[in-house]
ROSE-903531 format. One record per residue: residue number from 1; residue in one letter; x, y, z of N, C-alpha, C, O in turn. Coordinates in steps of 0.02 Angstrom, whole numbers. Example, Ala and Ser with C-alpha at 12.3 -4.5 7.8 and 13.67 -1.06 7.14 Angstrom:
[r 1 "A" [660 -284 390] [615 -225 390] [660 -165 390] [712 -166 423]]
[r 2 "S" [642 -112 354] [684 -53 357] [645 2 394] [670 57 402]]
//
This chain:
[r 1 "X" [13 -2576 -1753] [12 -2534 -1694] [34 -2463 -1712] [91 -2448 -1729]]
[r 2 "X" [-17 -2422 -1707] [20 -2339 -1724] [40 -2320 -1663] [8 -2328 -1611]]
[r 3 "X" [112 -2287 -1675] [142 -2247 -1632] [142 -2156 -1631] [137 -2123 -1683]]
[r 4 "X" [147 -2132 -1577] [166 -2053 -1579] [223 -2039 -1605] [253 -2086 -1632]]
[r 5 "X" [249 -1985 -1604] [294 -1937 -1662] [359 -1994 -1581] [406 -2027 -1605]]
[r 6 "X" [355 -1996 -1535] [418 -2032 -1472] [419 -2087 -1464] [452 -2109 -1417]]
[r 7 "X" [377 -2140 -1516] [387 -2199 -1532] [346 -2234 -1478] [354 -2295 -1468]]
[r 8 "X" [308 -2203 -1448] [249 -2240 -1400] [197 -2250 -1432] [176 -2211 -1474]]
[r 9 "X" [158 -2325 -1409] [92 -2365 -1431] [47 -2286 -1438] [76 -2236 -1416]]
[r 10 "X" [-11 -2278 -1463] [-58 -2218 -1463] [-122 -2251 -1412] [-165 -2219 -1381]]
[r 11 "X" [-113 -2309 -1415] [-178 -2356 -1383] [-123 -2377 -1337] [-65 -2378 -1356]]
[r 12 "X" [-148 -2397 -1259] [-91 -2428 -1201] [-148 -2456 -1156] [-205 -2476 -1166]]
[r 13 "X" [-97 -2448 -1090] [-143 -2466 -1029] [-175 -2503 -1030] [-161 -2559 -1052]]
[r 14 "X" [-243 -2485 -1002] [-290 -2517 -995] [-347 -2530 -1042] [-402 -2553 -1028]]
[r 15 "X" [-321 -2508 -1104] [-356 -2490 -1154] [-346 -2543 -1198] [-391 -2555 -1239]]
[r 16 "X" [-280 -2587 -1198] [-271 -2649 -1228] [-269 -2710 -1157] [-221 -2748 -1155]]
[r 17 "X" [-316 -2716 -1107] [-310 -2743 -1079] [-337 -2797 -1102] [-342 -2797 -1164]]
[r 18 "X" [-368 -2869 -1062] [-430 -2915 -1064] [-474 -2932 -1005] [-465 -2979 -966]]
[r 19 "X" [-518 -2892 -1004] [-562 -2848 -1045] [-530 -2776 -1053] [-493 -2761 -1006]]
[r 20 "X" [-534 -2736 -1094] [-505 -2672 -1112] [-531 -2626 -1065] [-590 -2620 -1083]]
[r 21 "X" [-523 -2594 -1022] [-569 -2526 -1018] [-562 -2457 -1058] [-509 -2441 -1084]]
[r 22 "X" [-616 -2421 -1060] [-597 -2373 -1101] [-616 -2298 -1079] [-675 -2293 -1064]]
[r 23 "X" [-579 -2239 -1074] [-605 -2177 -1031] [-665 -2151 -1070] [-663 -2099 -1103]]
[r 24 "X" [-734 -2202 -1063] [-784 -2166 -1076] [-813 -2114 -1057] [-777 -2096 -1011]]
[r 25 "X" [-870 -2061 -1062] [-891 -2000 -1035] [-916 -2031 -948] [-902 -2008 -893]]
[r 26 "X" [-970 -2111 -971] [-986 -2116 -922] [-927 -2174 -881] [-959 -2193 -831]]
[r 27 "X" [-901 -2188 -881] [-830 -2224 -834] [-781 -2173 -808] [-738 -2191 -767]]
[r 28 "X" [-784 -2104 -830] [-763 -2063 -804] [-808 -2022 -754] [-802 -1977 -713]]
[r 29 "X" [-831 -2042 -766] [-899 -2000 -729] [-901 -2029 -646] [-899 -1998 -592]]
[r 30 "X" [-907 -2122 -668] [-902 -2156 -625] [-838 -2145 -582] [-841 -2124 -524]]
[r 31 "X" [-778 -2161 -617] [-702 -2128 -575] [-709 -2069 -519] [-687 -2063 -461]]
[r 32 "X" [-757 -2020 -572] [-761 -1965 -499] [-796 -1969 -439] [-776 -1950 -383]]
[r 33 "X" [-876 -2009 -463] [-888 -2010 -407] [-852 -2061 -341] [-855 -2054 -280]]
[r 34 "X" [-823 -2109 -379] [-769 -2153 -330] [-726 -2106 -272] [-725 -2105 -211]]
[r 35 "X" [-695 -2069 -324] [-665 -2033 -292] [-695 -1984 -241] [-663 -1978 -188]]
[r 36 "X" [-740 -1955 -248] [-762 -1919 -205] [-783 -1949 -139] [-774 -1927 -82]]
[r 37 "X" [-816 -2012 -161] [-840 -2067 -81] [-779 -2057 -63] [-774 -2018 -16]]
[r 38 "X" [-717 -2083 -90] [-653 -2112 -44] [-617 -2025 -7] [-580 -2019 41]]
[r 39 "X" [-649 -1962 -56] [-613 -1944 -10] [-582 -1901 61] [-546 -1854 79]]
[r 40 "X" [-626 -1959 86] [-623 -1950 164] [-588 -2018 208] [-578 -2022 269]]
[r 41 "X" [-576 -2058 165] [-565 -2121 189] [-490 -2130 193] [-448 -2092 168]]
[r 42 "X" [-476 -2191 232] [-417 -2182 263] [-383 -2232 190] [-417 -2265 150]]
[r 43 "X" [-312 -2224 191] [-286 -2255 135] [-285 -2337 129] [-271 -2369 78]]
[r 44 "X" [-299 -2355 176] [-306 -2420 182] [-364 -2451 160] [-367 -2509 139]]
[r 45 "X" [-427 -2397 168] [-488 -2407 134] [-473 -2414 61] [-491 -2461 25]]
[r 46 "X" [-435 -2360 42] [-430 -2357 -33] [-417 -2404 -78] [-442 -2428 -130]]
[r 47 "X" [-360 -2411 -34] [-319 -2481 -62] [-359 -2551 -58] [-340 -2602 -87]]
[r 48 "X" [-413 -2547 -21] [-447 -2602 -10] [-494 -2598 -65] [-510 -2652 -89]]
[r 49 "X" [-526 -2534 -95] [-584 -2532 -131] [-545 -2540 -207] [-580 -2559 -254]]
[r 50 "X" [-466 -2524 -218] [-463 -2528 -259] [-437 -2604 -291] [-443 -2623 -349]]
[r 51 "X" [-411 -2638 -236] [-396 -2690 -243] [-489 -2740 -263] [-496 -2786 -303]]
[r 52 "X" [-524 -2718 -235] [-588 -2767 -235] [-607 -2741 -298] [-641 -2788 -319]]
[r 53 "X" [-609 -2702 -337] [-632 -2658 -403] [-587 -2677 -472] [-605 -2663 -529]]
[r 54 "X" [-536 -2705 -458] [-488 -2700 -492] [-435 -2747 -517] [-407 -2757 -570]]
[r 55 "X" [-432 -2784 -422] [-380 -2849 -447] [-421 -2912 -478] [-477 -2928 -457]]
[r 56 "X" [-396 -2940 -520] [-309 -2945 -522] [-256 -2897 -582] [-198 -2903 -602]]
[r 57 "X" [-306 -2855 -594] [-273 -2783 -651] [-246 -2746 -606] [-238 -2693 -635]]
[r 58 "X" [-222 -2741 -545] [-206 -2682 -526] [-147 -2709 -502] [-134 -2766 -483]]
[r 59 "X" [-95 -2635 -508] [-29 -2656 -501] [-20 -2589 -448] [-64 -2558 -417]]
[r 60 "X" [70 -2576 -449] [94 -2517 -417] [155 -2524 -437] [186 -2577 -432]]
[r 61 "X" [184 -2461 -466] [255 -2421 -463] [268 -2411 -428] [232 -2380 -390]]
[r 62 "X" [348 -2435 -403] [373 -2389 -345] [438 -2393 -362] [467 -2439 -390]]
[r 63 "X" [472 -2311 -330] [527 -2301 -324] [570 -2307 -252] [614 -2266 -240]]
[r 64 "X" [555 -2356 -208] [561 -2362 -135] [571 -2307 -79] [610 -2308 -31]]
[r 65 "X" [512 -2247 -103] [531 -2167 -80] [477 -2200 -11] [446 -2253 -8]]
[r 66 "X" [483 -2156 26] [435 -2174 114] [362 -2175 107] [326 -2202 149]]
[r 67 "X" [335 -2135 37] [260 -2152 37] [247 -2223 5] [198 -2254 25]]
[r 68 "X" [291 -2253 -47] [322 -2297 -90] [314 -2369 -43] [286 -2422 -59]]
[r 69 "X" [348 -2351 21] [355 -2418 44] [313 -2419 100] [317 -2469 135]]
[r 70 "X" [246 -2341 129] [179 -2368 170] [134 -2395 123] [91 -2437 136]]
[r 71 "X" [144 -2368 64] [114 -2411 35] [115 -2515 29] [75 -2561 37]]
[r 72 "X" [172 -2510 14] [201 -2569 -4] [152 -2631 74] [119 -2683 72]]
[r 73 "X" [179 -2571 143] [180 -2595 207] [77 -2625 212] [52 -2678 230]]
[r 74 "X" [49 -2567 187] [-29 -2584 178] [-54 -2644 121] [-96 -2688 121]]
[r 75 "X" [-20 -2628 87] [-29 -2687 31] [-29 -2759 59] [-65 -2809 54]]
[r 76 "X" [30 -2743 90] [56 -2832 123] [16 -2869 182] [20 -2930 190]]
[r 77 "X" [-23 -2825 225] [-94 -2838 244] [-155 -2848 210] [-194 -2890 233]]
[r 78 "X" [-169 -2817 160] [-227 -2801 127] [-207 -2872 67] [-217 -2931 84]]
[r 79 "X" [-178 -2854 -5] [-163 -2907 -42] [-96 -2920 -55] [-66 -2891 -100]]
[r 80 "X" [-71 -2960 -19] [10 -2966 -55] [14 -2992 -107] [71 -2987 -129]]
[r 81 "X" [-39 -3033 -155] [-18 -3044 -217] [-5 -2991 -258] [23 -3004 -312]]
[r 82 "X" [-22 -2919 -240] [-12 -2863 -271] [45 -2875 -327] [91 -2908 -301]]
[r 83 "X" [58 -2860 -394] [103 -2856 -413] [118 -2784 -413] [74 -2741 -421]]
[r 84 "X" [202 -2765 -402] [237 -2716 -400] [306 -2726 -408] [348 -2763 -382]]
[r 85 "X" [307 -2682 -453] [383 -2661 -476] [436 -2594 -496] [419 -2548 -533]]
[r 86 "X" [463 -2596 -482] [517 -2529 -490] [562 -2517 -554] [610 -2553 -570]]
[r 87 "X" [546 -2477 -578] [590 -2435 -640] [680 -2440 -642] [715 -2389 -639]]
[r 88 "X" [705 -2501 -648] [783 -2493 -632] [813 -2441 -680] [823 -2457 -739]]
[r 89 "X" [823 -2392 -662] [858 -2360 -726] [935 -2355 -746] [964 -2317 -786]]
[r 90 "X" [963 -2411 -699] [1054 -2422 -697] [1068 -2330 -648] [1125 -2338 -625]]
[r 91 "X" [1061 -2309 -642] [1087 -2254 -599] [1063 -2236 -521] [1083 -2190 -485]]
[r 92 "X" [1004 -2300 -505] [991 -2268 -452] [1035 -2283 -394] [1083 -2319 -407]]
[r 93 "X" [1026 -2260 -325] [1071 -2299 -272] [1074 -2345 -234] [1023 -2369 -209]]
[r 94 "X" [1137 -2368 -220] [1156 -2448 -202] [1084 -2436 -158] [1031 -2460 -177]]
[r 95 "X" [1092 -2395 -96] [1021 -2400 -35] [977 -2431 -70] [955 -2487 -57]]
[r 96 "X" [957 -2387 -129] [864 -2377 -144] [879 -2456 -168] [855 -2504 -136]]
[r 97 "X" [926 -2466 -237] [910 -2542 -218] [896 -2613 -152] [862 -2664 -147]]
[r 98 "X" [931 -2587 -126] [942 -2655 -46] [867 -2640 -47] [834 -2692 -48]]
[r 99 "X" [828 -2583 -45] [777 -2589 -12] [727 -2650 -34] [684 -2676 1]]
[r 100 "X" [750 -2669 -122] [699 -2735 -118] [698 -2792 -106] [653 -2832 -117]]
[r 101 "X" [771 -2802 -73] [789 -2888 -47] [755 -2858 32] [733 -2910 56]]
[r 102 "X" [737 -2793 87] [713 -2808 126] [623 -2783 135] [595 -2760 185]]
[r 103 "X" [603 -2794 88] [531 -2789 62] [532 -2858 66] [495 -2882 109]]
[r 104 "X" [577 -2909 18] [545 -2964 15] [560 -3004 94] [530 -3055 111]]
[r 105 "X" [599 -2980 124] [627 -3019 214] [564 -3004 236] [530 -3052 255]]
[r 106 "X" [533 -2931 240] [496 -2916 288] [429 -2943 267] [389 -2972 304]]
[r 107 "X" [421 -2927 200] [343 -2931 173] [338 -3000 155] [286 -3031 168]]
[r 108 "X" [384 -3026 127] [364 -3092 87] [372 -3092 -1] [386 -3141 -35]]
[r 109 "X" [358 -3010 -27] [333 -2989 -74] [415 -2964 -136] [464 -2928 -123]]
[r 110 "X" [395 -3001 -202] [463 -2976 -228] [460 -2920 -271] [437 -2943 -323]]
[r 111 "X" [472 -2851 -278] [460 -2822 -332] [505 -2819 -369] [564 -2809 -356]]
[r 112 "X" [471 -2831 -436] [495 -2845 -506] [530 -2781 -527] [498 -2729 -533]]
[r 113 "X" [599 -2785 -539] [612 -2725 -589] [614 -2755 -659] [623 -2808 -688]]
[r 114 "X" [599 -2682 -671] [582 -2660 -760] [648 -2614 -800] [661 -2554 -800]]
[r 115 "X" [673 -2663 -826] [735 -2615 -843] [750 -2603 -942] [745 -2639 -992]]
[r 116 "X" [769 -2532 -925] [775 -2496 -1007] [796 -2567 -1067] [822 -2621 -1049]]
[r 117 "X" [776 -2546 -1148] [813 -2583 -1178] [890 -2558 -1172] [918 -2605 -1145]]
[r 118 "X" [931 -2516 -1182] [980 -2518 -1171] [1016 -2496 -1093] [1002 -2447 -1059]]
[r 119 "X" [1069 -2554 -1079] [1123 -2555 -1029] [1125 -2470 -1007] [1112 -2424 -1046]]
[r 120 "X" [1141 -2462 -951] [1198 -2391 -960] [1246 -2367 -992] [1247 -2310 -1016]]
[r 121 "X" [1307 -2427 -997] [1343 -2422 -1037] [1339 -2389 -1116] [1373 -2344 -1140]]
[r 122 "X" [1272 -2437 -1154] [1251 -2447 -1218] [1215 -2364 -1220] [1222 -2328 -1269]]
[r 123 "X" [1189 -2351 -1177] [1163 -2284 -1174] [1199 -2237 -1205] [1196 -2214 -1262]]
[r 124 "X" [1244 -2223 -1145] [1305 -2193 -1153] [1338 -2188 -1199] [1361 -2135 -1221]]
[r 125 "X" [1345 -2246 -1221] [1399 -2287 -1285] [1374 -2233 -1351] [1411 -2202 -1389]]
[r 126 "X" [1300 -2235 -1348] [1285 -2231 -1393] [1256 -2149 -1416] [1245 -2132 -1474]]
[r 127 "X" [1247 -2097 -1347] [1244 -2017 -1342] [1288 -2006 -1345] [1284 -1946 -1357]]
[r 128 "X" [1362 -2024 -1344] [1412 -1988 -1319] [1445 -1971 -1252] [1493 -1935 -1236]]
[r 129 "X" [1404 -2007 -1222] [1418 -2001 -1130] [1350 -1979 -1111] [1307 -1971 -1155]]
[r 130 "X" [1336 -1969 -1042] [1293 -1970 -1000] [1237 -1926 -1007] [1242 -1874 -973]]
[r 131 "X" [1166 -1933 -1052] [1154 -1867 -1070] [1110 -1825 -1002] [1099 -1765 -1015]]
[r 132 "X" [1090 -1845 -947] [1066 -1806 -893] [1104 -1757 -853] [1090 -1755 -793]]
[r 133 "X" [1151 -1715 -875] [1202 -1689 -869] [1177 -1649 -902] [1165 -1598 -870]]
[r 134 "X" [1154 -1646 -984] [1143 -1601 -1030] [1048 -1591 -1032] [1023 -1535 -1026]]
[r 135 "X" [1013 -1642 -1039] [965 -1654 -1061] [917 -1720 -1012] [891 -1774 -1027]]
[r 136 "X" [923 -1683 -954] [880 -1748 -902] [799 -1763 -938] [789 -1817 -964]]
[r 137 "X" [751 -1717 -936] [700 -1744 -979] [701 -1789 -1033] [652 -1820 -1053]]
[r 138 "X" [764 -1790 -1060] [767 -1845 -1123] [797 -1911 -1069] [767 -1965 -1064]]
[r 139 "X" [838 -1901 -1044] [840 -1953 -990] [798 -1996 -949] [805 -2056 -938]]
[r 140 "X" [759 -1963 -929] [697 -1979 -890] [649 -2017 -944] [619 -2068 -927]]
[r 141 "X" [645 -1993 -1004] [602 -2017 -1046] [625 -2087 -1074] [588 -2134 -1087]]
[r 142 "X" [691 -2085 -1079] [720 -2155 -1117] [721 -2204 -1058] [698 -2261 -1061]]
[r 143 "X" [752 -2174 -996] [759 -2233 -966] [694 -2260 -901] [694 -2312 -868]]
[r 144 "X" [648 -2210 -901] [573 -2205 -871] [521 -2229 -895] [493 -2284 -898]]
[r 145 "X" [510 -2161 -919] [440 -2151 -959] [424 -2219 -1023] [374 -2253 -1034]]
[r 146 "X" [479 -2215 -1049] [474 -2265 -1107] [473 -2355 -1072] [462 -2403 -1109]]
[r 147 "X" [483 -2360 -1014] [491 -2408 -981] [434 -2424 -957] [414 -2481 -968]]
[r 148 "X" [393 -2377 -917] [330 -2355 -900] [277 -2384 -942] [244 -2436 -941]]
[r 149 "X" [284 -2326 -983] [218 -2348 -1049] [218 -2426 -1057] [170 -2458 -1037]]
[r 150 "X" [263 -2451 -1081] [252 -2527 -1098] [243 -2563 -1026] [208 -2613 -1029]]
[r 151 "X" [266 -2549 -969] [253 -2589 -894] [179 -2576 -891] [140 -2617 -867]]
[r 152 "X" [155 -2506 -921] [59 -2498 -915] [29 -2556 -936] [-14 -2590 -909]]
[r 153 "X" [70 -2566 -1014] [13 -2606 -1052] [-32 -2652 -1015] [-12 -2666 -959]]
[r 154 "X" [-96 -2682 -1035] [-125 -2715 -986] [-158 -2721 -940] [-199 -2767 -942]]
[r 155 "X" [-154 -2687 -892] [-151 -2648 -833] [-239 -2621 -815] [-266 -2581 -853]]
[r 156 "X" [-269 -2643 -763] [-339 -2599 -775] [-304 -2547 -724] [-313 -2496 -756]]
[r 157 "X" [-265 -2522 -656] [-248 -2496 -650] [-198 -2468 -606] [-155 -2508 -625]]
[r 158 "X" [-178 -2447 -580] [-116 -2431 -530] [-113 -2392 -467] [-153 -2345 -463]]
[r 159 "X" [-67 -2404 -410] [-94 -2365 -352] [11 -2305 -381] [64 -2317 -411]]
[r 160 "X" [-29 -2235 -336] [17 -2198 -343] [22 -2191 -253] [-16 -2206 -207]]
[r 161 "X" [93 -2158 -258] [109 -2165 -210] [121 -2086 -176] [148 -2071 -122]]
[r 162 "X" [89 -2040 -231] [84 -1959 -226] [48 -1935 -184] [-8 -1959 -174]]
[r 163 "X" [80 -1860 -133] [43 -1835 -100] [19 -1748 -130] [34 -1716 -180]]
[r 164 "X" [-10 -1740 -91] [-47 -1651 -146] [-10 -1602 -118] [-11 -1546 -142]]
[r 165 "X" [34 -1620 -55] [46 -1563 -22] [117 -1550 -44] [139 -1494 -33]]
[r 166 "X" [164 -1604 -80] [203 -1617 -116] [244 -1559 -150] [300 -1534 -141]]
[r 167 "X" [185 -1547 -197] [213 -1483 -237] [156 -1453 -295] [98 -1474 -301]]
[r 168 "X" [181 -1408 -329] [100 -1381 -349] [73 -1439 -395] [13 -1455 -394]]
[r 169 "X" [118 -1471 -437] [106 -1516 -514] [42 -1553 -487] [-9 -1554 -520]]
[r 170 "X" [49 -1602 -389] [27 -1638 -398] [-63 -1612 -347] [-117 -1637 -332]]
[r 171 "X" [-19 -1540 -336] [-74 -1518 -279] [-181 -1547 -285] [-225 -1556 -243]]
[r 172 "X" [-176 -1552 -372] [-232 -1557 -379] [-242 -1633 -387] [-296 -1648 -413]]
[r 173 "X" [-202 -1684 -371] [-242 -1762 -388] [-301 -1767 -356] [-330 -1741 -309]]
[r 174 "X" [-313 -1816 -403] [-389 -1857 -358] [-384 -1896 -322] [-329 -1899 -294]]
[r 175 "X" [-411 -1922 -311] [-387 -2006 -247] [-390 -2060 -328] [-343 -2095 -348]]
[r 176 "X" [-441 -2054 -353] [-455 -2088 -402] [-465 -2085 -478] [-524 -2100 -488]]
[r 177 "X" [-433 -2073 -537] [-457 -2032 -593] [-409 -2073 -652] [-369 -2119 -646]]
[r 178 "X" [-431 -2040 -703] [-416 -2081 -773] [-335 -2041 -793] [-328 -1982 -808]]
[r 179 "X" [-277 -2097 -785] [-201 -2077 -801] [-198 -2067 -890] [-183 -2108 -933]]
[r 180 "X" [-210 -2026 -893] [-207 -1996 -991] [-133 -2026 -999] [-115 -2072 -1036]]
[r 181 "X" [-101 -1993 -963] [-39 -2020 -1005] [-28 -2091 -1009] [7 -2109 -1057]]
[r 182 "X" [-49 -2136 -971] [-34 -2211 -974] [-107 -2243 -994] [-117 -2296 -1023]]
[r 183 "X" [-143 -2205 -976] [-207 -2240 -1019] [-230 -2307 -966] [-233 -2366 -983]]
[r 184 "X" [-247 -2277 -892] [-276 -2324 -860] [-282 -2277 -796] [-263 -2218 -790]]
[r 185 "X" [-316 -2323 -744] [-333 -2293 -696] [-293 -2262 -629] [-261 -2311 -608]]
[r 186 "X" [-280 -2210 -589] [-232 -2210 -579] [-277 -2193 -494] [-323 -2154 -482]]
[r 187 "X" [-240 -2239 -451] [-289 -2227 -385] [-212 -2208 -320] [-168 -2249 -307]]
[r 188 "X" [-217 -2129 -287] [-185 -2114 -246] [-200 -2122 -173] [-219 -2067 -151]]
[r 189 "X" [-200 -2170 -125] [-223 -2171 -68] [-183 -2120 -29] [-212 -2098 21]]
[r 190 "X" [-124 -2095 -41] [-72 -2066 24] [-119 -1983 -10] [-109 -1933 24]]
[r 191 "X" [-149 -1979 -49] [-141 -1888 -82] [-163 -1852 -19] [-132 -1800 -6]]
[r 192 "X" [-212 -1870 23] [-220 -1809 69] [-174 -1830 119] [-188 -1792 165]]
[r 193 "X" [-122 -1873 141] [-94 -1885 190] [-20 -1827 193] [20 -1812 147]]
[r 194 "X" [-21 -1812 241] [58 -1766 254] [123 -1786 265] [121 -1840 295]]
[r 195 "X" [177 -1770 255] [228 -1794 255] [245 -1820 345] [276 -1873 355]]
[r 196 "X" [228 -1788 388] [224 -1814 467] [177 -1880 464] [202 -1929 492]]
[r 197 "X" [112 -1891 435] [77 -1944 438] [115 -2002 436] [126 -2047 476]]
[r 198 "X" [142 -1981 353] [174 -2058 318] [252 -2065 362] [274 -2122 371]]
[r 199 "X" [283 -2018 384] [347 -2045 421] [325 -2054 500] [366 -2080 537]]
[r 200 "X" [268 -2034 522] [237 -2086 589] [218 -2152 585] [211 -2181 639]]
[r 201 "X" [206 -2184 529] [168 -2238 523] [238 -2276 502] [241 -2336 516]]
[r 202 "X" [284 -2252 475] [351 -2282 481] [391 -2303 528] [428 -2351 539]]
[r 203 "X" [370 -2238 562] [415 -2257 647] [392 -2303 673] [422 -2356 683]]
[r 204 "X" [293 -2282 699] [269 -2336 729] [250 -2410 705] [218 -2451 737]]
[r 205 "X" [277 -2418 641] [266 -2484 612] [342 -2528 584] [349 -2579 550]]
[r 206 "X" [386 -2484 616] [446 -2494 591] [457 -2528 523] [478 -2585 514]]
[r 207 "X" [425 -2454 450] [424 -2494 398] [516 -2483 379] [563 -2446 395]]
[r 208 "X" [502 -2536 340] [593 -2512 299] [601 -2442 258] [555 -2412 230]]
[r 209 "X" [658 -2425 260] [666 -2350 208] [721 -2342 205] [761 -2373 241]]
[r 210 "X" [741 -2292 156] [788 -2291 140] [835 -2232 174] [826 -2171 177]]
[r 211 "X" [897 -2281 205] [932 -2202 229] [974 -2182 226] [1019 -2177 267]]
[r 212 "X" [968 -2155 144] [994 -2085 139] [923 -2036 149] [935 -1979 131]]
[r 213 "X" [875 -2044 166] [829 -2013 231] [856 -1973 284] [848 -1913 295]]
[r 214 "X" [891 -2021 318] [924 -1998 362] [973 -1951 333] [991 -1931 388]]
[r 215 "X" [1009 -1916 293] [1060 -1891 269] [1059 -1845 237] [1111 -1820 214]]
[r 216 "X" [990 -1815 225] [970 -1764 205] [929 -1752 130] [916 -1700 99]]
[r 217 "X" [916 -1815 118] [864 -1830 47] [798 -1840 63] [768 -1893 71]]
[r 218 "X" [782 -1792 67] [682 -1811 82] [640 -1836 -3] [582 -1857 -6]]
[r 219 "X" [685 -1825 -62] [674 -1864 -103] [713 -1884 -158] [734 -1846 -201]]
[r 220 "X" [723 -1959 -156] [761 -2004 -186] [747 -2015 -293] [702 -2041 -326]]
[r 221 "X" [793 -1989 -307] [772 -2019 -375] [834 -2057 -417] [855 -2111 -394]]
[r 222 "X" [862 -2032 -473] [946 -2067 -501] [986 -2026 -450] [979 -1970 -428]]
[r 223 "X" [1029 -2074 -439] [1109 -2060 -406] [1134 -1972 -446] [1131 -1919 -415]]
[r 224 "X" [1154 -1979 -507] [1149 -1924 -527] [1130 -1858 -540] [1165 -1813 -563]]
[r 225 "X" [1064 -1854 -523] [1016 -1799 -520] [978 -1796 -453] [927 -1763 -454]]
[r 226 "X" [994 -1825 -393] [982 -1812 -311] [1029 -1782 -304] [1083 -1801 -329]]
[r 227 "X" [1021 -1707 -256] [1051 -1694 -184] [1034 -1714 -134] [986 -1751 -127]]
[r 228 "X" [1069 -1695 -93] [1030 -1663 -26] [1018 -1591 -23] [1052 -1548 -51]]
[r 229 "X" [945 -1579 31] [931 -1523 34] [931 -1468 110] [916 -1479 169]]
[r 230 "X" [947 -1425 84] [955 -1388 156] [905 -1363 197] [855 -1350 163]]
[r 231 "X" [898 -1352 248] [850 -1336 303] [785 -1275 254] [806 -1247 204]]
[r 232 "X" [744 -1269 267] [701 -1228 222] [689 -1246 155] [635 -1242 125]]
[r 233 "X" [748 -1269 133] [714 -1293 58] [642 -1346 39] [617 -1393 71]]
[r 234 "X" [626 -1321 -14] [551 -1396 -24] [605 -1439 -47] [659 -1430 -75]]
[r 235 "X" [549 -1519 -12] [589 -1573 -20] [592 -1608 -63] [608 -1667 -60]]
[r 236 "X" [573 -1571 -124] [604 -1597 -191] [655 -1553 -210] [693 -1565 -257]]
[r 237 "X" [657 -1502 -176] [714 -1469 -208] [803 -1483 -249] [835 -1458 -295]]
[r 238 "X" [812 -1547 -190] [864 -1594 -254] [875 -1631 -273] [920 -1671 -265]]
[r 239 "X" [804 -1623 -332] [802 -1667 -392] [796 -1603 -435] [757 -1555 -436]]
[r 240 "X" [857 -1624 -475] [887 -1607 -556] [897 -1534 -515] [862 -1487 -535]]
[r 241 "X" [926 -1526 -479] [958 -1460 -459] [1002 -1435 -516] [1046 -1466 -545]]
[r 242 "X" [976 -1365 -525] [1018 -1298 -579] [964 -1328 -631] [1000 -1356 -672]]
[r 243 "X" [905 -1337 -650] [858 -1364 -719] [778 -1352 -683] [752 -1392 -645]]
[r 244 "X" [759 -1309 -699] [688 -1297 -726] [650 -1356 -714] [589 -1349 -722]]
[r 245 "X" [673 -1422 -693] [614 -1458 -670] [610 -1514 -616] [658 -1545 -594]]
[r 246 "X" [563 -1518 -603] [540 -1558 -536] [497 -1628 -519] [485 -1665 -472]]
[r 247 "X" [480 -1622 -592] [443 -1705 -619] [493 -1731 -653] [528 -1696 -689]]
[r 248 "X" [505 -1812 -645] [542 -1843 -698] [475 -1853 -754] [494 -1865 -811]]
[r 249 "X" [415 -1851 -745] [362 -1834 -798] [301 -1914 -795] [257 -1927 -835]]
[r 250 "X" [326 -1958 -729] [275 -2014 -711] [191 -1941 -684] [134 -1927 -703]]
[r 251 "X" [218 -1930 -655] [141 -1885 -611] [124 -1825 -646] [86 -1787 -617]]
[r 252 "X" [150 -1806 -714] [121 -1727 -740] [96 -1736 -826] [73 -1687 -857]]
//
């Protein structure tokens, strides 16, 4: 297996699946025009076309953020065998955890966490103390990204839970298109939806969420690198507050 210069497979995803897919000229071709039918369609369509196209290869990430869990809420109508699972990275919060013992009350549905080879502790143990303090991108990468890549393997493809209006990184998704970095397909049903959409369909469907919502986090990531944000600010604004960035590096 050759790896990159960061110790990741060079071949992943969906690319070592069974059957493999592979981002040909014309399977990309095909991706777009998918995308373009769907996008006018409501996310539930999406999720329906991608589930009929796809399962039983298709999975979903989630970090139990409010687009995270309409998703979750459509899934559990549409296919609850969905598999889905969440990135434990030992730092996130007590909330965001509870939220998957009441996914499984409400939905039925358990999502799997995926957790780093090393502990927190062992982390730690082994930088010298906490390195997202100094160096969050290397953080994100050891206890994420590197978690990620190998959760791809396999995989024909994945629903995201990203919207465009978000912020610029993600302003341009497709509904539907080929994830380079994970090497499989990456299908967004919420991207044209607005942040009022997805927290109406919460109210009126009384999905679960997480609240520190209520408390002034419009977005949830490690315990360590969330604020809260103040009136006017964009609502990513605290994540990795005082640092140059705004992706932990799943969507860019």
């Amino acid at each position: 297996m050759k790896l990159d210069e960061q110790g990741i497979p060079l071949v992943g995803g969906a690319r070592v699946a069974d059957p493999p897919l592979e981002p040909t000229p014309e399977f990309l071709a095909e991706l777009a025009r998918e995308s373009d039918s769907l996008e006018n369609e409501s996310p539930q369509a999406i999720l329906q076309w991608a589930v009929d196209r796809f399962a039983p290869n298709f999975t979903m990430a989630t970090a139990f953020g409010p687009e995270g869990m309409t998703i979750i809420h459509m899934l559990a109508g549409i296919a609850p065998e969905t598999p889905v699972f969440n990135l434990e990275t030992g730092y996130q919060f007590q909330e965001t955890l509870e939220l998957r013992e009441r996914v499984r009350e409400r939905y039925g549905m358990t999502v799997e966490y995926k957790y780093p080879e090393l502990t927190v502790e062992e982390f730690e143990r082994s930088n010298g103390g906490p390195i997202y303090a100094t160096d969050p991108n290397r953080c994100c990468f050891e206890r994420k990204l590197r978690v990620l890549h190998e959760a791809a393997r396999g995989w024909h493809a994945w629903a995201s839970a990203i919207r465009r209006d978000q912020s610029e990184d993600r302003a341009k998704a497709p509904i539907v298109g080929w994830d380079r970095k994970f090497q499989l397909v990456k299908i967004s049903p919420l991207a044209n939806w607005s942040k009022q959409q997805v927290w109406s369909l919460i109210m009126d469907e009384k999905i679960p969420y997480n609240p520190l919502h209520d408390r002034g986090y419009p977005s949830i990531g490690c315990q360590p690198c969330t604020r809260s944000v103040m009136a006017g600010e964009d609502e990513r604004a605290g994540r990795w507050s005082g640092f140059q960035k705004t992706e932990c590096g799943l969507h860019n």
